[in-house]
C-alpha positions as semicolon CSV with decimal commas, in nm:
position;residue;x (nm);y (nm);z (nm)
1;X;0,815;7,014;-1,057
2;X;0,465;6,891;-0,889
3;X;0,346;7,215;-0,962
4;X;0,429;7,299;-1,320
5;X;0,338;6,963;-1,420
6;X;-0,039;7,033;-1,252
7;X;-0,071;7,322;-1,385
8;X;-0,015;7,153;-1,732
9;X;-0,219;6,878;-1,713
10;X;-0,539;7,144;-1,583
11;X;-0,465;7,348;-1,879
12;X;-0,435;7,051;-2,160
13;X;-0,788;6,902;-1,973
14;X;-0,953;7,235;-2,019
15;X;-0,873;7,241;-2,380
16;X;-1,006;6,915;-2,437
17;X;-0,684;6,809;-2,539
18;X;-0,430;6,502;-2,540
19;X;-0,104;6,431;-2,459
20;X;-0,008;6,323;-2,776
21;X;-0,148;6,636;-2,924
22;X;0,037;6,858;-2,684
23;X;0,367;6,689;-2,763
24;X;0,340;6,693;-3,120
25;X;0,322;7,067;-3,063
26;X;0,615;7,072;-2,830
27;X;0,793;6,867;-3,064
28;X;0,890;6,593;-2,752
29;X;0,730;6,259;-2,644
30;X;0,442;6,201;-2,523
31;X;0,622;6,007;-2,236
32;X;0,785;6,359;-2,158
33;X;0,475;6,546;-2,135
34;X;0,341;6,229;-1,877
35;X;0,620;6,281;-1,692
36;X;0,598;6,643;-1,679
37;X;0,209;6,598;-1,530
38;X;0,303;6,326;-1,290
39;X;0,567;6,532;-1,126
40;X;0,853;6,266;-1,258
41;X;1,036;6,546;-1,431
42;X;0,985;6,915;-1,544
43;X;1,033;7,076;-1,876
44;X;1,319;7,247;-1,971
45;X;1,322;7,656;-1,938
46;X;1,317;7,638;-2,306
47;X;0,955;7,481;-2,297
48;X;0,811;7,773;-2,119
49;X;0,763;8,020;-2,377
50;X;0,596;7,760;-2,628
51;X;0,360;7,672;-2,312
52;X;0,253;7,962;-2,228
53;X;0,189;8,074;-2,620
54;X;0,013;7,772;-2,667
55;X;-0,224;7,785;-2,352
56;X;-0,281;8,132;-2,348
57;X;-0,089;8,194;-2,010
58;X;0,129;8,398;-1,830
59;X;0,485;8,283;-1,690
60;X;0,361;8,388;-1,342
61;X;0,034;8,118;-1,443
62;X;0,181;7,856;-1,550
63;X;0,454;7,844;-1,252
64;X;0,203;7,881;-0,992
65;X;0,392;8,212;-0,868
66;X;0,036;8,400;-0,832
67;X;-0,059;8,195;-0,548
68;X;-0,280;8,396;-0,295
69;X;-0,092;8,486;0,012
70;X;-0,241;8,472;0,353
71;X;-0,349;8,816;0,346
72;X;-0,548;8,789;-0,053
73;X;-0,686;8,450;0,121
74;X;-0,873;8,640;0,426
75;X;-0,954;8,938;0,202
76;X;-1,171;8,649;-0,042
77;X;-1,302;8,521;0,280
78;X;-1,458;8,813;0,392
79;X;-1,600;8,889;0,004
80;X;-1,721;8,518;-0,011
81;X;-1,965;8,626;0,287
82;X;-2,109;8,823;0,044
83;X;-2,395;8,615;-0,057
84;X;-2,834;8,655;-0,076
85;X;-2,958;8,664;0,256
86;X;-2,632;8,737;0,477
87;X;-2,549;9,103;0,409
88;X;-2,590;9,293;0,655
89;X;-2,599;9,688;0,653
90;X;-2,216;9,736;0,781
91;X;-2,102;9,444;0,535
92;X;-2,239;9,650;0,223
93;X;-2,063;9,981;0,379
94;X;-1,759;9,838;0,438
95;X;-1,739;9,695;0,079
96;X;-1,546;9,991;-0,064
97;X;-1,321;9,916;0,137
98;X;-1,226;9,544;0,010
99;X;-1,294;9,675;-0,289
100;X;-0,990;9,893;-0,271
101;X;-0,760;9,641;-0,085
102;X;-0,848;9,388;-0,386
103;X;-0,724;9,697;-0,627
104;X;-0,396;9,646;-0,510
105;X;-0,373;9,250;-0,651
106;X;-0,514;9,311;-0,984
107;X;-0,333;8,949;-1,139
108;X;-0,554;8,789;-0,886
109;X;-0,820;8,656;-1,100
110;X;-0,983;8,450;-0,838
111;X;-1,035;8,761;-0,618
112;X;-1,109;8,938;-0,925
113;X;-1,432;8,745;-0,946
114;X;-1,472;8,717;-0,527
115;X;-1,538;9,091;-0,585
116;X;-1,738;9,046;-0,883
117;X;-1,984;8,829;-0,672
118;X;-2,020;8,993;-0,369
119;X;-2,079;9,355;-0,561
120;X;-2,361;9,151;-0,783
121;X;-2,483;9,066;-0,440
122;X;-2,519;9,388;-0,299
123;X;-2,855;9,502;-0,114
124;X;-3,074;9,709;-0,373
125;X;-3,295;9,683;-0,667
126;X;-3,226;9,589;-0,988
127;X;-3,274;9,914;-1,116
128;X;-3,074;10,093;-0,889
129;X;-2,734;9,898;-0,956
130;X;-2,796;9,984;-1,293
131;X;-2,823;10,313;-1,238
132;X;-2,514;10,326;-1,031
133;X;-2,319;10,098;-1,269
134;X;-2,259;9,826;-0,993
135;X;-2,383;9,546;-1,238
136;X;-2,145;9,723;-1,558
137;X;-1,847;9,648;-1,284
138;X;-1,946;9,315;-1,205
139;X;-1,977;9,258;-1,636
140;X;-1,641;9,398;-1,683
141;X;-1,437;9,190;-1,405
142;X;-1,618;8,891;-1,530
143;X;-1,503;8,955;-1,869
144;X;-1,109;9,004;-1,752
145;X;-1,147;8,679;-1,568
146;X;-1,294;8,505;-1,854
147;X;-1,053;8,639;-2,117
148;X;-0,728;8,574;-1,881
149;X;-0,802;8,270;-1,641
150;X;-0,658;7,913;-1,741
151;X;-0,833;7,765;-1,466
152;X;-1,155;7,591;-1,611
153;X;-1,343;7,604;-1,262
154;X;-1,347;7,989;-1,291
155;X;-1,374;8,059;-1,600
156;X;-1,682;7,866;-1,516
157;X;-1,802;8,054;-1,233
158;X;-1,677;8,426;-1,386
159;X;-1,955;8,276;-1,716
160;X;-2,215;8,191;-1,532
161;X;-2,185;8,539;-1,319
162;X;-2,185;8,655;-1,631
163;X;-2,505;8,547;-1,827
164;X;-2,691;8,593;-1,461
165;X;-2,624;8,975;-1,494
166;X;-2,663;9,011;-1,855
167;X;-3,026;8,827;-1,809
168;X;-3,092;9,082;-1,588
169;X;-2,999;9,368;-1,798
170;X;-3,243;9,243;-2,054
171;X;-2,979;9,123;-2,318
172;X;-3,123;8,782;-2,306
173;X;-2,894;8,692;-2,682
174;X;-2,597;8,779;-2,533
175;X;-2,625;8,608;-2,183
176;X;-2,696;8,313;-2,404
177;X;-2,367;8,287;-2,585
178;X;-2,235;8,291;-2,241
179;X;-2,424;8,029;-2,046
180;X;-2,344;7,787;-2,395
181;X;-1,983;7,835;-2,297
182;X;-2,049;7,710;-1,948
183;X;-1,859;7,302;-1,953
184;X;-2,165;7,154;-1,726
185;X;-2,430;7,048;-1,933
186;X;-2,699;7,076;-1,647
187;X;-2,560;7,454;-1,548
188;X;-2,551;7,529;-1,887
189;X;-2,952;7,375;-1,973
190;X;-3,081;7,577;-1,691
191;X;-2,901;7,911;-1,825
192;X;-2,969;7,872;-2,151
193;X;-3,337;7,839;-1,992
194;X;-3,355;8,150;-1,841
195;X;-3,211;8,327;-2,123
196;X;-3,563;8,276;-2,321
197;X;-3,900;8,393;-2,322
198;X;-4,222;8,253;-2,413
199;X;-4,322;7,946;-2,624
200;X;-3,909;7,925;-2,683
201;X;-3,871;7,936;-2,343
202;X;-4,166;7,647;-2,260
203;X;-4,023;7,418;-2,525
204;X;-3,677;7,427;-2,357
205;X;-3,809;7,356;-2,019
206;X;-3,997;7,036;-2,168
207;X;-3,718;6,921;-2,355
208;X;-3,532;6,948;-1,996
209;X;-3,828;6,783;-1,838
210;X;-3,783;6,530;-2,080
211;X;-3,450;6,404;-2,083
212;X;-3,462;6,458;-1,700
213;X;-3,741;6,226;-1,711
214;X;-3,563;5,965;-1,937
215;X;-3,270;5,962;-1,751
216;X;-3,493;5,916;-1,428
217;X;-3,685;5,601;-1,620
218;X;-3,290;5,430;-1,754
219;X;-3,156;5,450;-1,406
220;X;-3,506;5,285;-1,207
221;X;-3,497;5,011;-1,475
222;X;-3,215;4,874;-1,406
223;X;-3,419;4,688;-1,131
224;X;-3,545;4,530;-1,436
225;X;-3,669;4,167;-1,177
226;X;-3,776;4,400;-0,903
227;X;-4,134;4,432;-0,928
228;X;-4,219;4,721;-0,702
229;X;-4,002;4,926;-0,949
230;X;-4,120;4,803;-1,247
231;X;-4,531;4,888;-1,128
232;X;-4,350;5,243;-0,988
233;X;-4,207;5,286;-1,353
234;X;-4,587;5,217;-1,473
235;X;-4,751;5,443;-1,289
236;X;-4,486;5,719;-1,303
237;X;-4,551;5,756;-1,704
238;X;-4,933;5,679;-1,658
239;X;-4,893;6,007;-1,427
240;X;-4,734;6,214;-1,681
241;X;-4,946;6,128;-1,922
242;X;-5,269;6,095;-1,826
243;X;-5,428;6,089;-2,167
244;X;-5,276;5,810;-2,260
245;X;-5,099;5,963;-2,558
246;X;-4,708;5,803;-2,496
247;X;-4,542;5,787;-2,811
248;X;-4,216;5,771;-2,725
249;X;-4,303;5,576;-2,390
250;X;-4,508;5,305;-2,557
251;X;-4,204;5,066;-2,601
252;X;-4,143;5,124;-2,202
253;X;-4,479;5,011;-2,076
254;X;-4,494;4,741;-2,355
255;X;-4,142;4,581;-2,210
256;X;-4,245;4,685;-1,846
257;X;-4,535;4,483;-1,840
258;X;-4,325;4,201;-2,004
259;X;-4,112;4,207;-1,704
260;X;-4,354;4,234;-1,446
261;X;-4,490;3,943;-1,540
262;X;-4,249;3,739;-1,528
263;X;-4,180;3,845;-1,220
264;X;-4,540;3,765;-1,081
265;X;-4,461;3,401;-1,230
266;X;-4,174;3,359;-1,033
267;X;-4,384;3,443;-0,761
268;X;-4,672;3,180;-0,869
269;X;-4,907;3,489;-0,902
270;X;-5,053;3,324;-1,220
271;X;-5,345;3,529;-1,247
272;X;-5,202;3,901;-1,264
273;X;-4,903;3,776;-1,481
274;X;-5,175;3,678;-1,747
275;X;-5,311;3,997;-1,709
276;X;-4,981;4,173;-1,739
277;X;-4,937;4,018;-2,032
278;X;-5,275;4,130;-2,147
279;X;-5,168;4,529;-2,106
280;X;-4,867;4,386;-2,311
281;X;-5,081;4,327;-2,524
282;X;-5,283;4,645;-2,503
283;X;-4,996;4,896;-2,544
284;X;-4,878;4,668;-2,812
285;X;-5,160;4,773;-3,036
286;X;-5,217;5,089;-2,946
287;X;-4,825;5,124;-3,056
288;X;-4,888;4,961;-3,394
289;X;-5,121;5,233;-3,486
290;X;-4,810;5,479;-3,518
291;X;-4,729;5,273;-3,788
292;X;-4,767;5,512;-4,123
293;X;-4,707;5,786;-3,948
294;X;-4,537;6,083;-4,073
295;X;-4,333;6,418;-3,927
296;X;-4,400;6,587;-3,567
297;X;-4,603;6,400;-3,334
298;X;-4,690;6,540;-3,040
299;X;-4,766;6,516;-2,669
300;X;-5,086;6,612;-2,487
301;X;-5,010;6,603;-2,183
302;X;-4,973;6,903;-2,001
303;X;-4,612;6,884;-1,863
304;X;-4,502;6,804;-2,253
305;X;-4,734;6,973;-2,458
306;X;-4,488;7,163;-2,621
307;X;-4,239;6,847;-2,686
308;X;-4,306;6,544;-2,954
309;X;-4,142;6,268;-3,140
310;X;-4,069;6,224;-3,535
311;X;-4,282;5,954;-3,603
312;X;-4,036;5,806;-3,844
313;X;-3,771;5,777;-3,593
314;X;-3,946;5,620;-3,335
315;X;-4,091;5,370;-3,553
316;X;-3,730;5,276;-3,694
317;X;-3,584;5,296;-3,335
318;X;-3,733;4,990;-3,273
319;X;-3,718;4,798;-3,592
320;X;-3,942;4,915;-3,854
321;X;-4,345;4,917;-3,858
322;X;-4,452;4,758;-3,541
323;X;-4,710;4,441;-3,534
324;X;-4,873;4,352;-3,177
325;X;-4,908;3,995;-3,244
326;X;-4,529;3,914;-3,409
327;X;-4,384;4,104;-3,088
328;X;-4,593;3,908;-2,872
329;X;-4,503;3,581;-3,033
330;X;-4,109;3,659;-2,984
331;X;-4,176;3,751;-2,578
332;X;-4,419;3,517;-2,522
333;X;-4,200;3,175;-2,574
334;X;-3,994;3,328;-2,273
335;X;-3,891;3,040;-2,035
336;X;-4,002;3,250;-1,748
337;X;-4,344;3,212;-1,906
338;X;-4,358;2,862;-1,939
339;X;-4,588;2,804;-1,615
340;X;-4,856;3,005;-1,817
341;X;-4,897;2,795;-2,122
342;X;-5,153;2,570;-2,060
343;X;-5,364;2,780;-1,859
344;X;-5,715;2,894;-2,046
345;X;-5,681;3,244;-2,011
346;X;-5,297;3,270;-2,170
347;X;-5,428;3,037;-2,461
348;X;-5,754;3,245;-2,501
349;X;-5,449;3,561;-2,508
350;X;-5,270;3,426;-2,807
351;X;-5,579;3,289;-2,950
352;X;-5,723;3,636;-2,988
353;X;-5,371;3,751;-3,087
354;X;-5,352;3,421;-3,366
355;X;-5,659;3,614;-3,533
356;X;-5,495;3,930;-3,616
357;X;-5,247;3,770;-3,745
358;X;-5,264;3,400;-3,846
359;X;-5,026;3,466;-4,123
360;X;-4,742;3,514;-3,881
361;X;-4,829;3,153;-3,715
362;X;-4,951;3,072;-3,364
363;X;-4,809;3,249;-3,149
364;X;-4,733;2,970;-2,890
365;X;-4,565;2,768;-3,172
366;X;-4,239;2,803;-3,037
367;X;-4,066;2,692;-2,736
C-alpha cells in the first residue's frame, strides 16, 4: 500500500497537481486519494487503469514492480563510474560489454540513462563520437527516458543530458526547448545560457548576474542594525559599479546609508552618522534626476553593460517622481536620530535641504 500510494503522490507532484484535482478525476474524495499517499489505504484494482491513463504510466510503474534487482543495481554502479576524469583505457573497452548486459533490461529507464551518461562520457573528441554515432545513442536513450519516465528526478537528468549533447552538435534551438523543460530554475538559467551565442548570449549572463546579485543584496540586508554589513552592502554595489551609474541600486544605498547611521548613533559616533546622512542625501539627488525619464535605461558598468531598467518602473516602484528633500524629511524625524538634532552640522543638513524645497516645510518640523 506504502508503495502505490508513493508512487502516486511523486506522480501528482510532478504534474503540478492537487489532490482535489486528482480526485475529481477519479471521481472519489479527496480524503481517499490522502489516504492512498499516506499509506492508510490503497485504491481499489478498479483505480488502476484510470491511474495509469491519467499519469502516463505503466502498471509495472505505478506498482513499483520495475524495481532494480541486485544485479541491474551493480551493473548502474559500474556505468555511474563513468564520469570526466576517471575513465580509464580498460573501463572504455569494457563498455560494450555493459552496454549489452543493460540490453537485456530495456524497461529500466534509470539504467537506460546510466548508459546514456557514461557513453556521453566516453574518451574521444567531439568529432569523433559524432562520427561514430556515440552522441545519436546517447540523444535517442535520452529521448525514451524522457518520453516514458514518471519519475521527475530523471526526467530531469535524461533533459539536461539532453540539451548538453544537442549544444554540442550545434543545434543550439533545439537544446533550448530542452533545458526550458528542466524544473530547477538555476539548472535551467545556466542551460538556457549555453544554448546562445553572442550579444543574446551576454545579455542572459547579465540578467543572471543580476538577479544573482539581488538575491545576494535581499539576503545580507536582513542584518539591516548590523553595521559591518550594511558598509559591506555599500561597497559591494560601489564595486560593481564603479561609475556611479546605479539606477536600480539607488534606492539601496539611499536606505543603506539611512541605516548605517542610525546605527553609528546608537554607537554615539555622532560625527560619521551626520555624514551618513549626508551620502543620504547625495544618492537622494542624484536619484531624483531619473525623474522624467523615459524607456530603457541602461548600465555602464562593465559586468552589466548589456542589462538596464525601464525608467518608468523604477520610478513608480518606489512611489512616483522622487524629491531628495520630502524623502529626507520622512527619515530624518526617525527616533534613532534624535541625538543628532541639535547638532550644527545636522541643522546646516536640512538647512541646505529646506532650500530646495521650502515649499515642502522644514524638514526637522516633525518629531
Amino acid at each position: 500500500m506504502e508503495n502505490i500510494g508513493k508512487r502516486i503522490k511523486e506522480l501528482r507532484r510532478a504534474r503540478d497537481m492537487t489532490q482535489e484535482r486528482l480526485a475529481e478525476y477519479l471521481n472519489v474524495s479527496f480524503q481517499a486519494i490522502s489516504k492512498w499517499e499516506t499509506g492508510i489505504a490503497a485504491p481499489d484494482l478498479s483505480m488502476i487503469a484510470p491511474l495509469t491513463k491519467f499519469f502516463g504510466v505503466t502498471s509495472d510503474e505505478l506498482l513499483g514492480l520495475n524495481e532494480p534487482d541486485e544485479e541491474t543495481e551493480a551493473l548502474m554502479e559500474e556505468l555511474r563510474a563513468y564520469r570526466p576524469g576517471k575513465i580509464t583505457r580498460e573501463m572504455a573497452e569494457r563498455f560494450p560489454e555493459l552496454e549489452q548486459r543493460a540490453a537485456a533490461h530495456p524497461t529500466d529507464l534509470r539504467l537506460t540513462y546510466e548508459v546514456a551518461a557514461a557513453e556521453y562520457h566516453l574518451p574521444g573528441t567531439m568529432d569523433r563520437k559524432k562520427e561514430s554515432g556515440v552522441l545519436a545513442d546517447v540523444e535517442k536513450r535520452c529521448h525514451a527516458v524522457i518520453e516514458r519516465t514518471a519519475d521527475p528526478s530523471l526526467r530531469d537528468d535524461a533533459l539536461y543530458l539532453l540539451a548538453e549533447t544537442l549544444i554540442l552538435t550545434g543545434r543550439r534551438e533545439e537544446a533550448k526547448q530542452y533545458a526550458e523543460a528542466h524544473s530547477s530554475e538555476d539548472t535551467r538559467a545556466r542551460l538556457i545560457l549555453r544554448c546562445l551565442e553572442g550579444d543574446e548570449w551576454l545579455s542572459c549572463q547579465q540578467r543572471l548576474v543580476y538577479g544573482s546579485l539581488n538575491h545576494f543584496l535581499n539576503m545580507l540586508v536582513q542584518r539591516i542594525d548590523h553595521l559591518p554589513t550594511l558598509e559591506m552592502i555599500e561597497n559591494i554595489i560601489k564595486t560593481i559599479f564603479p561609475d556611479g551609474n546605479y539606477l536600480g541600486y539607488y534606492p539601496r544605498l539611499i536606505m543603506g546609508s539611512l541605516w548605517q547611521a542610525r546605527a553609528l548613533v546608537r554607537e554615539g559616533e555622532y560625527d560619521r552618522a551626520v555624514e551618513k546622512l549626508r551620502a543620504f542625501v547625495a544618492y537622494a539627488r542624484d536619484y531624483e534626476k531619473l525623474n522624467g525619464k523615459r524607456g530603457h535605461l541602461s548600465y555602464t558598468s562593465p559586468a552589466l553593460d548589456h542589462w538596464g531598467e525601464n525608467a518608468e518602473a523604477l520610478i513608480r516602484a518606489n512611489g512616483g517622481p522622487f524629491h531628495a528633500e520630502e524623502y529626507a524629511r520622512q527619515w530624518f524625524t526617525l527616533p534613532d536620530l534624535k541625538p543628532l538634532r541639535e547638532r550644527d552640522d545636522f541643522k546646516t543638513l536640512c538647512a541646505e535641504l529646506e532650500e530646495e524645497g521650502t515649499s515642502r516645510g522644514p524638514v526637522t518640523s516633525r518629531e
